[in-house]
C-alpha positions as CSV (number, residue, x, y, z in Angstrom):
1,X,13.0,17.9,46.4
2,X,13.2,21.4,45.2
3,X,11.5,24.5,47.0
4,X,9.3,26.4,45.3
5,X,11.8,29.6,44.8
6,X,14.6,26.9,43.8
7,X,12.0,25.1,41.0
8,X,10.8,28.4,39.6
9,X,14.6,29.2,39.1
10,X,14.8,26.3,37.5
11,X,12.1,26.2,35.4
12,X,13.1,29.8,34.2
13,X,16.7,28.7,33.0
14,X,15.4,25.7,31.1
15,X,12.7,28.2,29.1
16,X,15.2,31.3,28.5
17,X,17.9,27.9,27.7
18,X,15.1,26.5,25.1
19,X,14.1,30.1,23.5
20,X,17.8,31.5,23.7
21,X,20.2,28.7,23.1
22,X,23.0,30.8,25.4
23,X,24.0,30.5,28.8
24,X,21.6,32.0,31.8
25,X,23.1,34.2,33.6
26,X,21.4,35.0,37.0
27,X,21.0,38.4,36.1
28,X,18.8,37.6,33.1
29,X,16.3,35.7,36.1
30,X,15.8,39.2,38.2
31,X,12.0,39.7,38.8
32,X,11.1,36.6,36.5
33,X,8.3,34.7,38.1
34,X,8.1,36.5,40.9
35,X,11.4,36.2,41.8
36,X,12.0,39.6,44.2
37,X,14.9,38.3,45.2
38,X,18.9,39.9,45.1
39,X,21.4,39.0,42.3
40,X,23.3,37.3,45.2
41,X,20.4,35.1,46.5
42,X,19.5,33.6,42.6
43,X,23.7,33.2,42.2
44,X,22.9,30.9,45.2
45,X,20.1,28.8,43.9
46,X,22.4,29.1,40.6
47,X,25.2,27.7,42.5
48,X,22.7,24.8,44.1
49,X,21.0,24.0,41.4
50,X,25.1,23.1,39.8
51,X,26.2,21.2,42.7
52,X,22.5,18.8,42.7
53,X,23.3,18.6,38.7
54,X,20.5,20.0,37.0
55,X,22.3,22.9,35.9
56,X,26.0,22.9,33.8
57,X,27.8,25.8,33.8
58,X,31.1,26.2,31.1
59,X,33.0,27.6,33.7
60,X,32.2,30.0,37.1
61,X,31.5,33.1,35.6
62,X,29.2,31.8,32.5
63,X,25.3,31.4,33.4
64,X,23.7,28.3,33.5
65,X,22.5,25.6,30.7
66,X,19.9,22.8,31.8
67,X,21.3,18.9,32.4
68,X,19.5,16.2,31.2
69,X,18.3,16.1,35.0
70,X,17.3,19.8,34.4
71,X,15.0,19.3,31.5
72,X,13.7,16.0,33.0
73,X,12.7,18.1,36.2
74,X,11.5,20.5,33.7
75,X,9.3,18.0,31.9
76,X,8.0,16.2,35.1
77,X,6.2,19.6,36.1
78,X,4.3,20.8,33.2
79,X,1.2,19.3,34.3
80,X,-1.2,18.5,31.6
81,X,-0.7,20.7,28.8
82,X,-2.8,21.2,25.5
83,X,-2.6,22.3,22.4
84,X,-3.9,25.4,21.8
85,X,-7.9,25.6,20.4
86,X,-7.1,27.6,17.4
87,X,-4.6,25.3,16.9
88,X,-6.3,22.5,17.0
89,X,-9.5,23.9,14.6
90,X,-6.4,24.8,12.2
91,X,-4.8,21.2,11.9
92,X,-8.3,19.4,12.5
93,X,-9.4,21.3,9.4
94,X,-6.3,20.6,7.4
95,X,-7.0,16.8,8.0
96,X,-10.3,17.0,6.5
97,X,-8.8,19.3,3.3
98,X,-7.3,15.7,2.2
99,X,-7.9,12.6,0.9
100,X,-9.5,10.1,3.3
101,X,-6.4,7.5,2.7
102,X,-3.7,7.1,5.5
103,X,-0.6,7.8,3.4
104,X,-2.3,11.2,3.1
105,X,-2.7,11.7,6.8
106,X,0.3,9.9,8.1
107,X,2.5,12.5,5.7
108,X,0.3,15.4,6.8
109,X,1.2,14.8,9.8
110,X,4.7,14.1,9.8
111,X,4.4,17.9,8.3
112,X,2.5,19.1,11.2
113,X,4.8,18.1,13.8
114,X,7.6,19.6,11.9
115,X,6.3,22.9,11.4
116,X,4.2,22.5,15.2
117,X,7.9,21.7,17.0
118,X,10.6,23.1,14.6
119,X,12.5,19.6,15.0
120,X,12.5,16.2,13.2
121,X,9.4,14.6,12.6
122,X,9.4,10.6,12.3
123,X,5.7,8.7,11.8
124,X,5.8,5.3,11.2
125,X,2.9,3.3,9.4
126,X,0.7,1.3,11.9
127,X,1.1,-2.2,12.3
128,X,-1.2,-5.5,13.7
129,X,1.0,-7.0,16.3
130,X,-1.2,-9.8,14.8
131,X,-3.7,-9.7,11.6
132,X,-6.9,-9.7,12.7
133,X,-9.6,-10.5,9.0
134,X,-12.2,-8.1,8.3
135,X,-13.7,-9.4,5.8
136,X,-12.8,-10.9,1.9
137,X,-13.9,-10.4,-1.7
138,X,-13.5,-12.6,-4.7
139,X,-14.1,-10.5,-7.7
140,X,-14.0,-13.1,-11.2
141,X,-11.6,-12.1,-13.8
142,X,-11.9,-15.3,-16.1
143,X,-13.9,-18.7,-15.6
144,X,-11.1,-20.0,-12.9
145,X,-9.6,-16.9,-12.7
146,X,-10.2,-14.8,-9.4
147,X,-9.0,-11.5,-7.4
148,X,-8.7,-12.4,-4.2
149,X,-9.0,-8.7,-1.8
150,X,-8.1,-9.4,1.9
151,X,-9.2,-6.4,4.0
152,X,-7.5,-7.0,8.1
153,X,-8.6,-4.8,10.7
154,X,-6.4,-1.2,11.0
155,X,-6.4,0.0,7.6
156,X,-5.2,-2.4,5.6
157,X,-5.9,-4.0,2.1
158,X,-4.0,-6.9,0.5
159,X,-5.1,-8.7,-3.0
160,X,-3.9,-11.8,-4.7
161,X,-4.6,-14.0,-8.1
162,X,-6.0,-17.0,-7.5
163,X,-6.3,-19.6,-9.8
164,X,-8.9,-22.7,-9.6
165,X,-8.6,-25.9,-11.2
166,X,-11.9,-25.8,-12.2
167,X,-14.8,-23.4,-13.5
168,X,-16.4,-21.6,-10.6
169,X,-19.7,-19.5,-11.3
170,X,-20.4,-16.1,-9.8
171,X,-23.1,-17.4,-7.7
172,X,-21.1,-20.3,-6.2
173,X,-18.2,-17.2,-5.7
174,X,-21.2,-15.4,-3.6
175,X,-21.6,-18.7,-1.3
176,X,-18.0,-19.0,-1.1
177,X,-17.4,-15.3,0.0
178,X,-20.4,-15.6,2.7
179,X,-19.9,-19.1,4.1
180,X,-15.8,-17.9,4.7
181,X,-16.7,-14.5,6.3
182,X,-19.3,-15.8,8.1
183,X,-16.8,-18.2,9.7
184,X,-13.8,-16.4,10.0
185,X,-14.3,-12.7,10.1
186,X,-12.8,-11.1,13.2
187,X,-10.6,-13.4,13.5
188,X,-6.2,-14.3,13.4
189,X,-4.5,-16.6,11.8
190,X,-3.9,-19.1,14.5
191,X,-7.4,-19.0,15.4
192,X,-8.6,-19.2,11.5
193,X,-6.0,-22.2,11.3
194,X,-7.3,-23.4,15.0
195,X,-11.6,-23.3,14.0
196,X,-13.0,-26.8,12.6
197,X,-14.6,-26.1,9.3
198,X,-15.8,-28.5,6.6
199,X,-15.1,-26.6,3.6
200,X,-14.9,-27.6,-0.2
201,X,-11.5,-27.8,-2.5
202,X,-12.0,-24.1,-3.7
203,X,-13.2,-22.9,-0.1
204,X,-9.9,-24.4,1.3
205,X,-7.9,-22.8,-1.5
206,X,-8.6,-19.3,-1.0
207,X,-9.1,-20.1,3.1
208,X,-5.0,-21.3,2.5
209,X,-4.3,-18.5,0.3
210,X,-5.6,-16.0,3.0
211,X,-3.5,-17.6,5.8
212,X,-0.8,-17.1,3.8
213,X,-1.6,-13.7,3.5
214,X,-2.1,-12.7,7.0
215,X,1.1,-15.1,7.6
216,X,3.0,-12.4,5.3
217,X,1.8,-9.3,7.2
218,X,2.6,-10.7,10.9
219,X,6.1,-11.4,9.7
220,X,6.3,-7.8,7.8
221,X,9.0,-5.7,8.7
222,X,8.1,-1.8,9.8
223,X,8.0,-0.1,6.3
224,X,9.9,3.0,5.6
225,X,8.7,5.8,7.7
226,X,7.4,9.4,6.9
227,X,10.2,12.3,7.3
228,X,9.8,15.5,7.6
229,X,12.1,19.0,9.1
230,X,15.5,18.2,9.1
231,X,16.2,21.2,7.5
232,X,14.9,22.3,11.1
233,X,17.3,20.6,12.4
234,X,19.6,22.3,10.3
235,X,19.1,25.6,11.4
236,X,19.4,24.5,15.1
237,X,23.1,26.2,16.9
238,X,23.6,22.2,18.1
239,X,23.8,21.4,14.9
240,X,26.7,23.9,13.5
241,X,30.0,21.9,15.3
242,X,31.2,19.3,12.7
243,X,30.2,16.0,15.2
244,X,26.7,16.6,15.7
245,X,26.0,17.5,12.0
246,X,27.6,14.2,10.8
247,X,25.6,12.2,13.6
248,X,22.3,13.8,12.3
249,X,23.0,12.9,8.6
250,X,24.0,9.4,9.6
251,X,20.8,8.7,11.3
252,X,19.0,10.1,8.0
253,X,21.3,8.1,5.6
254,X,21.6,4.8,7.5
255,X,17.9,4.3,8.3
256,X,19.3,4.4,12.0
257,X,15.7,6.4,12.6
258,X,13.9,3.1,13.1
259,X,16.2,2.2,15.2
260,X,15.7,5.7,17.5
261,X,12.3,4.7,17.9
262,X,11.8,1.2,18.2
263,X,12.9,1.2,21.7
264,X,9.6,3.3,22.3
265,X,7.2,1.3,20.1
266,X,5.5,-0.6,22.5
267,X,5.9,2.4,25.2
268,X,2.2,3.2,27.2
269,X,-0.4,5.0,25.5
270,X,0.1,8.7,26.0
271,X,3.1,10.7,24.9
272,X,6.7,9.9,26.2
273,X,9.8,12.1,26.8
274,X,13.0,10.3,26.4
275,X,16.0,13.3,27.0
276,X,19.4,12.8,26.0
277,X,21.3,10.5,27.9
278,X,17.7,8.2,28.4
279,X,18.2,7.2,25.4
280,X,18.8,3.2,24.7
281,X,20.4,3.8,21.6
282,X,23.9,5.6,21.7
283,X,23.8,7.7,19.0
284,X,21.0,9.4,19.8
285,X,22.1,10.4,23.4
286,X,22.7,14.0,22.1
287,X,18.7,14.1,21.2
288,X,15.4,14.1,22.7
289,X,12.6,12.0,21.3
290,X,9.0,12.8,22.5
291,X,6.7,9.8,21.0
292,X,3.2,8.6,20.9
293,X,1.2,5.7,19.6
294,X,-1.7,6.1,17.4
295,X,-4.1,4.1,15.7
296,X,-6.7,1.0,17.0
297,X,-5.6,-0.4,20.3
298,X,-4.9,-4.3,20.2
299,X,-5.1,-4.5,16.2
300,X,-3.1,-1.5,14.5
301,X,-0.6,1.0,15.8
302,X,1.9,3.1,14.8
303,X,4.2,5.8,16.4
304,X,4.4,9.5,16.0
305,X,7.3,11.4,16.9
306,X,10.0,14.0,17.2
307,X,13.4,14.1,16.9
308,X,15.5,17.5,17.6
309,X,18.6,18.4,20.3
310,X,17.7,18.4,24.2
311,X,17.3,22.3,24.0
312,X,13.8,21.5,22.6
313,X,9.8,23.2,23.4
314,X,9.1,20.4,25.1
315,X,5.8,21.5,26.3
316,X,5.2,22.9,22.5
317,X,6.3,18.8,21.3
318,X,4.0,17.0,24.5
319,X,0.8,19.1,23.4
320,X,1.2,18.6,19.6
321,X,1.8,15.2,19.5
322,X,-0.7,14.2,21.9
323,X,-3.1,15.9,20.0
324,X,-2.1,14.5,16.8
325,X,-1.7,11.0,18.1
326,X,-5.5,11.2,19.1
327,X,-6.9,13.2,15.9
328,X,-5.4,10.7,13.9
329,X,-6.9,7.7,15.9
330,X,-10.1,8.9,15.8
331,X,-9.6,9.4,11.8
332,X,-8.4,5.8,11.4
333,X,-11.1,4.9,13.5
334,X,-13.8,6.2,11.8
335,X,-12.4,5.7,8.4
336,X,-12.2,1.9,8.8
337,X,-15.8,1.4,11.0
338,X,-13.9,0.8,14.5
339,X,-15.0,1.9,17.5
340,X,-13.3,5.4,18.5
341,X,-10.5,4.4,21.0
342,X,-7.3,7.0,20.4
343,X,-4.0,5.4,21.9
344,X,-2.8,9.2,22.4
């Protein structure tokens, strides 16, 4: 446990660390936060603060650069933090300047948080952990000839040919549609397979041709994600030694960026910091990730987060993702008639 005057000197490393990306000298801390203390008292706290390891320090007479333990201190005293108001007017309005689609918002805001954070910005599309119907349509393209359009709960809309061995009228098409959503909508595949229903030769036809459909989507991989500010990244002083610039490009060439954030995928709702040596995966250890779910809670979610060096804003990433991960919830929720619920 950290007294106060040892936390605020701290705390004031880790932001002139973040904002400066050089060594803090003790000087630099004189009459910061209140501190009316002598050069010789903070190159004691400097000195603690090195020996409990939430400082590093290149060598005795260099100032001080935050640990992993230092940031995660950091982090676990920010209290709840929020984006600022004309910030959020600014990127609420920007939602509703687009196209009510999710690829629209889900690249939007992959933009966002790059601009927002100055790092990395990874959002992946949502996902039913499993298919849940909404409701069907047949639409007739000849006389045995039909579209079959599958529409599952969270945003998503699948369609397949489907081809009768008889002549089926529009009207019997009407009945078929009805009776099947009447029975099934709201419902999974195992419980679809599960309910007892007498159903006729085409009514089990398209009922086996949608359970084949949802079948498809449980068993569908995470789909390529939406990118955005390496060049950020780029422009970071981690990032101009040889080691850390061929890590970052083999994360972007590999596809290894799923692989950063599927550890956090089915993390609590809210927004988590993982900090450098946290990390699961080890070629990320040089990196913090801050992440949030998004999306409908217990049908379709998918993850929002950034990517950028240890020295990151993480108050600046927590506020801007958490308000993100909500607006967009709230969007997908009222886009695709759920209740409002945001996993953010």
């Amino acid at each position: 446990m950290l007294s106060p005057r040892t936390a605020t000197v701290l705390k004031t490393v880790v932001r002139q660390y973040i904002e400066g990306a050089a060594p803090v000298p003790s000087q630099s801390i004189v009459g910061v936060g209140g501190l009316n203390v002598s050069s010789a008292t903070l190159r004691n706290e400097m000195a603690y603060l090195e020996k409990e390891g939430y400082i590093i320090r290149p060598h005795t007479s260099a100032g001080g650069i935050p640990s992993d333990k230092g940031y995660r201190y950091y982090v676990e005293t920010l209290g709840d933090i929020e984006l600022p108001l004309p910030e959020q007017r600014l990127v609420s309005h920007l939602f509703h300047q687009v196209e009510m689609e999710l690829e629209e918002w889900l690249s939007l805001t992959a933009r966002l948080i790059a601009q927002l954070v100055q790092t990395a910005a990874v959002v992946t599309t949502p996902k039913s952990v499993d298919s849940r119907l909404k409701h069907l349509e047949l639409v007739s393209l000849q006389e045995s000839l039909v579209l079959l359009i599958l529409v599952l709960h969270g945003a998503k809309v699948k369609q397949q040919l489907v081809t009768f061995e008889e002549v089926v009228s529009s009207g019997e098409l009407v009945v078929m549609v009805n009776r099947l959503n009447a029975a099934y909508s709201g419902l999974t595949r195992l419980q679809i397979q599960a309910k007892e229903v007498e159903l006729s030769p085409t009514q089990r036809q398209i009922t086996d041709a949608v359970l084949n459909m949802m079948e498809a989507e449980d068993e569908r991989e995470y789909e390529e994600p939406y990118l955005d500010g390496m060049h950020y990244m780029l422009n970071q002083p981690e990032f101009s030694h040889g080691r850390q610039l061929q890590t970052l490009m083999e994360l972007i060439e590999h596809g290894n960026l799923l692989k950063i954030i599927a550890p956090h995928w089915l993390a609590p709702s809210g927004v988590l910091v993982v900090i450098g040596s946290e990390n699961e995966v080890e070629v990320i250890r040089d990196y913090s990730v801050v992440v949030s779910r998004y999306g409908i809670p217990q049908q379709a979610t998918g993850t929002i987060c950034a990517v950028g060096p240890t020295r990151m804003p993480y108050a600046r990433a927590i506020s801007s993702i958490g308000y993100l991960s909500s607006l967009l919830s709230g969007l997908m929720a009222e886009l695709y008639g759920e209740e409002k619920n945001p996993a953010g």
